[in-house]
C-alpha angles and dihedrals in degrees: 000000000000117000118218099225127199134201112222092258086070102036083051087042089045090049095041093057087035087062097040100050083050095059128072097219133045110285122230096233094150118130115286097023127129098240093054100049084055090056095044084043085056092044099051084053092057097046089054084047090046087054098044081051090051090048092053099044082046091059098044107056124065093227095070115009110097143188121005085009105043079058088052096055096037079055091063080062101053087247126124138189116269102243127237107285106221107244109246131202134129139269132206104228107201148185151197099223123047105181096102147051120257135184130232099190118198109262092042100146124216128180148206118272091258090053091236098111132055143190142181130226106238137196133285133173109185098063109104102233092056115145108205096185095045094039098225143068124279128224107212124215113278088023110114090184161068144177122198150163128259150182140213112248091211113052112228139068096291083080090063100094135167130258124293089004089109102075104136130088102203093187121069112262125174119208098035143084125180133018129191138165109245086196139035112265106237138196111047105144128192122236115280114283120233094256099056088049091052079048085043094052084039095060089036091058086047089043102058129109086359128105096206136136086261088049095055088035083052079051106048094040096049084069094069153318120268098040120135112194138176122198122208120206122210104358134094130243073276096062083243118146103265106164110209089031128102133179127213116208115196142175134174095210108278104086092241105061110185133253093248091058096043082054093051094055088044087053104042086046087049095071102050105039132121106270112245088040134118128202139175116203105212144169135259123272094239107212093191109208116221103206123194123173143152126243130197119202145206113275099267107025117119106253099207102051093048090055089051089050094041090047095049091045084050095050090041095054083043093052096053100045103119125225119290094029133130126238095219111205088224096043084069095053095050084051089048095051090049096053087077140356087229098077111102100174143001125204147162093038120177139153121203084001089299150105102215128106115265099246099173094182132249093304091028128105130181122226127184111263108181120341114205118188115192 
C-alpha cells in the first residue's frame, strides 16, 4: 500500500478550500487571521498524526524497520540474528629468568596497552607443551617464551587489534614477565546488521522445501557469521568420483576449525539435504608459506621497526586469504610496500624457498608460517 503523503502547505491549501466551499460568504484566510491560524493549528496536528503513521508502517514491515524491531518480526518467522563472533589470535608470553618452570593456565587475561580491551588464553591440544592435568601450558626450565591462543572477552570487531598493542597480563602469573601479540588478532565480527539479516530471510524463504546447493550454503551460513566455506558436488573426502556424494569444506578463519564446529555444521546440513545422499563436512588442507624478503628503506627510518611493521602486514594479508584462493609472490610486495612509506624496495622475495605463486588447491587454504624481513 502506497500513502499519499502531504506537506503542511497542502494540507493548509486542502482545508482552506474545504472551509471555504463550505461558507456562504467570502472567508478571512489572510495571514495573521484567526481563521487561518486554526487551520495551520489542525494541520500541524495531522502532520504530527501522518508521521506517527509513517513510524508505525515503518516498524511493521521487514523492508524498513530496523534494529530491535526488524528481530521481532524476523522472530515471527522463527529467524534470529547471528550473534557477534570474539576475535582469536596468539601472545608470546616472556620472561627474564628462565631457571624454573611456570605455568601459563587456560583463562589467564591480558589486555591492550590502554586497558580497554581484554582476552583469555584458551586451550590447545595440540601445542606441545599442553598439560592436560594442569590445564595449561607449561613453560620448561631454560625456555624464555610462549606462544599461545587467545580469545577476545567481548565478542565484535572491536577484538580484532594490531600487532604489539596487547602488552598487559591482567592475572597474576609467577614466573613470567611480558606478554605481547606478535600478529593482529583477526575475525571478530559484529552482530549481523540489519541488511545482511533482510538478505539472510530472503535466501531462507528461497531455501525452503528444497535440497539444493542454496539450501546446504542457508544452512551452513545460519550457524554463524565469518565462515568461508566450498561445496563439492559428486566426489568423496578423496577427491574420488562418488556420484550421489558431496563434501563440504569449512573454516572460520583461522585455517584449523575445530571439530565442534565441523559437527555442528554436520549436523545443521544434515537436516536439509537431498535424501539417498550422502555428505562429510571437513577441513582445509592448510599449505602454510614461509616468506622471506629484503626490504630497503628510506635514510633515517628505523629498520627494524619497519620490518616489524612490513612482517606482521604481510602475516595478516596471508591469514585472511579464503579457501580456494592463490598467495601471489607480487601481492606480498604490494603488501610490503603499504605497510610504510618508508620502504623504498623490496627484493629477494621468496616464499617456501621459492618464487612461484602459493596455489593450495580447491579445499586448500594457505596460511603464514614464519615471515622473515632482512
Amino acid at each position: 500500500m502506497q500513502l499519499s503523503l502531504q506537506t503542511f502547505t497542502s494540507l493548509v491549501q486542502n482545508m482552506a478550500a474545504a472551509v471555504q466551499s463550505a461558507a456562504t460568504q467570502l472567508l478571512d484566510l489572510t495571514i495573521g487571521s484567526t481563521l487561518r491560524a486554526v487551520l495551520e493549528a489542525n494541520a500541524s496536528v495531522a502532520l504530527w498524526m501522518q508521521w506517527l503513521i509513517l513510524q508505525v508502517l515503518q516498524m511493521t514491515r521487514a523492508a524498513t524497520s530496523v534494529g530491535a524491531d526488524l528481530d521481532s518480526w524476523m522472530a515471527d518467522m522463527s529467524l534470529s540474528r547471528l550473534p557477534a563472533v570474539p576475535a582469536v589470535g596468539s601472545v608470546t608470553f616472556s620472561r627474564y629468568t628462565a631457571t624454573a618452570s611456570s605455568l601459563v593456565p587456560v583463562g589467564v587475561l591480558v589486555r591492550t596497552g590502554d586497558g580497554t580491551l581484554t582476552f583469555a588464553v584458551t586451550a590447545d591440544a595440540t601445542n606441545s607443551v599442553w598439560n592436560v592435568q594442569l590445564n595449561g601450558y607449561m613453560i620448561g626450565p631454560g625456555v624464555n617464551s610462549l606462544t599461545v591462543p587467545i580469545v577476545a572477552q567481548v565478542p565484535g570487531s572491536t577484538g580484532n587489534v594490531l600487532a604489539n598493542t596487547i602488552s598487559m597480563i591482567a592475572t597474576a602469573l609467577p614466573g613470567v614477565d611480558l606478554v605481547t601479540n606478535p600478529t593482529a588478532t583477526l575475525n571478530g565480527v559484529d552482530a549481523e546488521p540489519d541488511a545482511a539479516f533482510r538478505a539472510s530471510f530472503q535466501n531462507y524463504l528461497q531455501s525452503r522445501s528444497r535440497a539444493t546447493i542454496s539450501a546446504v550454503a542457508y544452512a551452513i551460513t545460519s550457524i554463524q557469521q565469518g565462515l568461508d566455506f566450498v561445496i563439492t558436488e559428486n566426489v568423496d573426502p578423496s577427491g574420488a568420483t562418488r556420484l550421489g556424494s558431496f563434501v563440504i569444506t569449512i573454516d572460520d578463519g583461522s585455517g584449523y576449525p575445530p571439530s565442534s564446529l565441523l559437527s555442528i555444521v554436520y549436523g545443521s546440513v544434515d537436516s536439509v539435504r537431498p535424501i539417498g545422499s550422502i555428505f562429510s563436512v571437513q577441513a582445509p588442507n592448510v599449505v602454510q608459506a614461509n616468506v622471506t624478503l629484503t626490504l630497503s628503506v628510506a635514510p633515517g627510518a628505523a629498520s627494524s621497526i619497519i620490518a616489524s611493521k612490513v612482517a606482521s602486514a604481510v602475516a595478516s594479508y596471508i591469514n585472511t586469504l579464503t579457501i580456494g584462493r592463490l598467495l601471489p609472490l607480487t601481492r606480498i610486495a604490494q603488501v610490503a610496500y603499504d605497510a610504510s612509506s618508508a620502504v623504498t624496495n623490496v627484493t629477494v622475495l621468496q616464499v617456501n624457498g621459492g618464487t612461484i605463486d602459493i596455489v593450495p588447491g580447491e579445499i586448500g587454504i594457505v596460511r603464514a608460517g614464519t615471515v622473515s624481513v632482512n
